[in-house]
C-alpha positions in Angstrom: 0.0 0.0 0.0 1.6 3.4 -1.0 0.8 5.2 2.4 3.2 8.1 1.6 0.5 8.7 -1.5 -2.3 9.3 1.4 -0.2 11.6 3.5 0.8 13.2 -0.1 -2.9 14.0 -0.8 -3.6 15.8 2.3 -0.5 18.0 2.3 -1.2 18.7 -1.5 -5.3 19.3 -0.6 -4.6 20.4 3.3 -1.3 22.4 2.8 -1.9 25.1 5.7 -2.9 22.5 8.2 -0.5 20.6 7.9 1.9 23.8 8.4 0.1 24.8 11.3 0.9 21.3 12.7 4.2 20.7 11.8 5.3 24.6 12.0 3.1 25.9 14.2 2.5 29.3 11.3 -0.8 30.5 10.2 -0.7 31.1 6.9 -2.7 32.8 4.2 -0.4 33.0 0.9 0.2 29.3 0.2 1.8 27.4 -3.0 2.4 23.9 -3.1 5.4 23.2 -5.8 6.2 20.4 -8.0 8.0 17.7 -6.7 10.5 16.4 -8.8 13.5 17.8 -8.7 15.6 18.0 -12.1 18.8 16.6 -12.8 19.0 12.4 -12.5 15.4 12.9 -10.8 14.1 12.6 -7.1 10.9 13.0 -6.3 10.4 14.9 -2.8 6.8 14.1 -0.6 5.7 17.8 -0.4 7.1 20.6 -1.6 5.3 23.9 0.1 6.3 27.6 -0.6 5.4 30.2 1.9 4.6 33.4 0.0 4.8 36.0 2.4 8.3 34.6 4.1 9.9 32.8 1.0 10.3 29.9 2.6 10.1 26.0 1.5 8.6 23.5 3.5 9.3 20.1 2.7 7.9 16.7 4.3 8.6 13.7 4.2 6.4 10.7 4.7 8.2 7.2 6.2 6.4 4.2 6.6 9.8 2.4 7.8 12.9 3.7 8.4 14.8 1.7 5.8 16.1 3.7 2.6 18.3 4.0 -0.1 19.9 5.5 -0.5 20.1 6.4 3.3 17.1 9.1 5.0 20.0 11.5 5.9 21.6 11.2 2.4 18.2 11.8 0.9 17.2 14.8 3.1 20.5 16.5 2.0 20.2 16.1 -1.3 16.8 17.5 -1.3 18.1 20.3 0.3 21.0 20.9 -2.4 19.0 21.1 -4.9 16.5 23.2 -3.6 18.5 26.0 -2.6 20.0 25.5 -6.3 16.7 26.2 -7.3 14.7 28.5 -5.3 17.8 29.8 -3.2 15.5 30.7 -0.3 15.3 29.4 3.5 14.4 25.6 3.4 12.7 23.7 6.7 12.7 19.8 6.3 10.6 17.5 8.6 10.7 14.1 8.2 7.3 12.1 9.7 7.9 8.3 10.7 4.3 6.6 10.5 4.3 3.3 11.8 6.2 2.4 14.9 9.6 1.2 15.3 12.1 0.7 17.7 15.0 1.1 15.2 17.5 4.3 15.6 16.6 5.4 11.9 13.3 6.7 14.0 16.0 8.3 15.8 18.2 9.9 13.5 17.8 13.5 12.5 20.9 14.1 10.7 24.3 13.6 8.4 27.4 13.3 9.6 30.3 13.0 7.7 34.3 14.2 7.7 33.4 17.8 6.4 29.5 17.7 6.1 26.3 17.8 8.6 23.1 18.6 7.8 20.2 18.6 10.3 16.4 18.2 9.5 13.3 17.7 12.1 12.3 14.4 12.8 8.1 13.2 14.2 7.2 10.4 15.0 3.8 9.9 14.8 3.5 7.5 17.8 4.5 10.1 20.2 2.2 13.1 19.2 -1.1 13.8 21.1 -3.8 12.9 19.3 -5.9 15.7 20.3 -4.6 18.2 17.7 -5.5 15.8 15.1 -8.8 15.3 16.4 -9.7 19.1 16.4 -9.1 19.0 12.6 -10.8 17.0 9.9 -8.0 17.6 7.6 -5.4 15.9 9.8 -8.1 13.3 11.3 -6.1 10.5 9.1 -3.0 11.4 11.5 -4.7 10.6 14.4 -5.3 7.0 13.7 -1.3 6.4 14.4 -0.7 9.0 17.8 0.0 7.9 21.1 -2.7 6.7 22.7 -3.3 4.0 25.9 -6.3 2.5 24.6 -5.8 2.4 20.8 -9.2 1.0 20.2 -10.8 4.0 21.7 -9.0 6.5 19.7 -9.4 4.5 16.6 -13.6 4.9 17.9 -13.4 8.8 18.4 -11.5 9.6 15.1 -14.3 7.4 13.4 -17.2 9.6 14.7 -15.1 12.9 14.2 -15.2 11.3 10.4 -19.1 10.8 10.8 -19.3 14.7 11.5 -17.6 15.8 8.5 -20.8 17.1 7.0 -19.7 18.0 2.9 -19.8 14.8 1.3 -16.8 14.9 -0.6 -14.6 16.1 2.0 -16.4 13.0 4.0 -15.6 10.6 1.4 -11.8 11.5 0.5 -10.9 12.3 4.5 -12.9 8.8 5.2 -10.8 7.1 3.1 -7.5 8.4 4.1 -8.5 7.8 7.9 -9.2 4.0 6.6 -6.1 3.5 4.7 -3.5 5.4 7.1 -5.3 3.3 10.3 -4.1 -0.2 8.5 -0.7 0.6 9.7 -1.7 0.1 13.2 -5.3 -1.9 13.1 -7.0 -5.0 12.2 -9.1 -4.5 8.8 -11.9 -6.4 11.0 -11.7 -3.6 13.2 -11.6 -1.1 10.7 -14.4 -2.2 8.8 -16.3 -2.2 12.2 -16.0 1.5 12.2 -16.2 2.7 9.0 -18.4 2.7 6.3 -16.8 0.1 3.6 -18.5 2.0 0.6 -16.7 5.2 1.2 -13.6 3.5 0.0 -15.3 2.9 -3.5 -15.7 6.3 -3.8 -13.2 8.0 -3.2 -11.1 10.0 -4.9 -7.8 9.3 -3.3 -8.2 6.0 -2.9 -8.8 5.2 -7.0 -5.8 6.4 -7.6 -3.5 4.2 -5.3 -5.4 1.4 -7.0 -4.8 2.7 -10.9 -1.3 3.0 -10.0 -0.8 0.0 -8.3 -2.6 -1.7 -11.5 -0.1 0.5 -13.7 2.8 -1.0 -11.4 1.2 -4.6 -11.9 1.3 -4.1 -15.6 4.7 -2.9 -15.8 6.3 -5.1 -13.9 4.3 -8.5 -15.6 6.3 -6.8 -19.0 9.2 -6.7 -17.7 8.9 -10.3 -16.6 7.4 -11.5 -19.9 
């Protein structure tokens, strides 16, 4: 499941909630960029561009904290060519989904002989799930914070998802909230909670299956 493609949808649909999460700014000029970045091509997550400062944001999604090449690597040469490009303040945050115990999780910069670079690092199993829950945009996030009883959260964001009253917003955030909580819950469970229609309809989540189809049929080519 391309989980990084659900988080990618929000930022691109959601970008000034997520930047009142993960920077804490309210915002009002907003651009989200492109993100591929020329040369032997990289795609970044999400590329954001504060007007009024001139500022980049960029986020990173993780599902695990393996990579190659290496996170660290990655985040720096992001950052090169960035500044190449736009030549402006860059902030980097790098958001860990699904729990782990390894020190990737951890790690929130390079070190080399002559080179460090530094990025932010969340991990979504340690954030309170409250300021998720007091946003329908971010309601998919909730689904993977910190919780005691993980059951009961997984409940409440369901009927903060019932309450989303335009239907389209409903659908697509539904949808998200399903596909994000499979990282951490039974499907049984899940379907308990949710309406299993939604899915059918939603934008977000045809796409992950056309590409996953596209992927199919590229890779049965390659084998034939």
């Amino acid at each position: 499941m391309a989980y990084d493609n659900i988080c990618k949808y929000l930022a691109e649909n959601y970008p000034a909630d997520l930047v009142r999460w993960l920077h804490d700014i309210e915002v009002t000029e907003i651009s989200v960029l492109k993100t591929e970045l020329n040369t032997e091509p990289i795609h970044a997550d999400s590329l954001t561009l504060l007007q009024t400062a001139n500022q980049i944001l960029q986020w990173e999604f993780q599902t695990l904290p393996a990579s190659k090449p290496s996170l660290p690597l990655r985040m720096l040469k992001y950052w090169v060519r960035l500044k190449e490009k736009y030549n402006c303040p860059i902030e980097q945050v790098v958001i860990f989904l699904k729990f782990t115990t390894s020190s990737k999780a951890y790690t929130n910069q390079l070190l080399e002989s002559n080179t460090s670079h530094r990025y932010r690092v969340i991990r979504m199993w340690e954030q309170d799930p409250e300021q998720f829950l007091a946003n329908p945009a971010l309601l998919p996030f909730a689904t993977l914070a910190f919780s005691e009883s993980p059951n009961r959260l997984l409940e409440q964001v369901a009927a903060a998802v019932d309450r989303i009253e335009e239907p389209l917003a409903f659908t697509n955030i539904s949808a998200c909230t399903q596909l994000l909580a499979g990282l951490r819950f039974d499907q049984r469970l899940i379907t308990e909670l949710f309406p299993e229609d939604v899915m059918q309809e939603s934008v977000i989540y045809q796409k992950i299956i056309q590409k996953g189809h596209k992927l199919g049929l590229l890779e049965g080519k390659r084998e034939g």
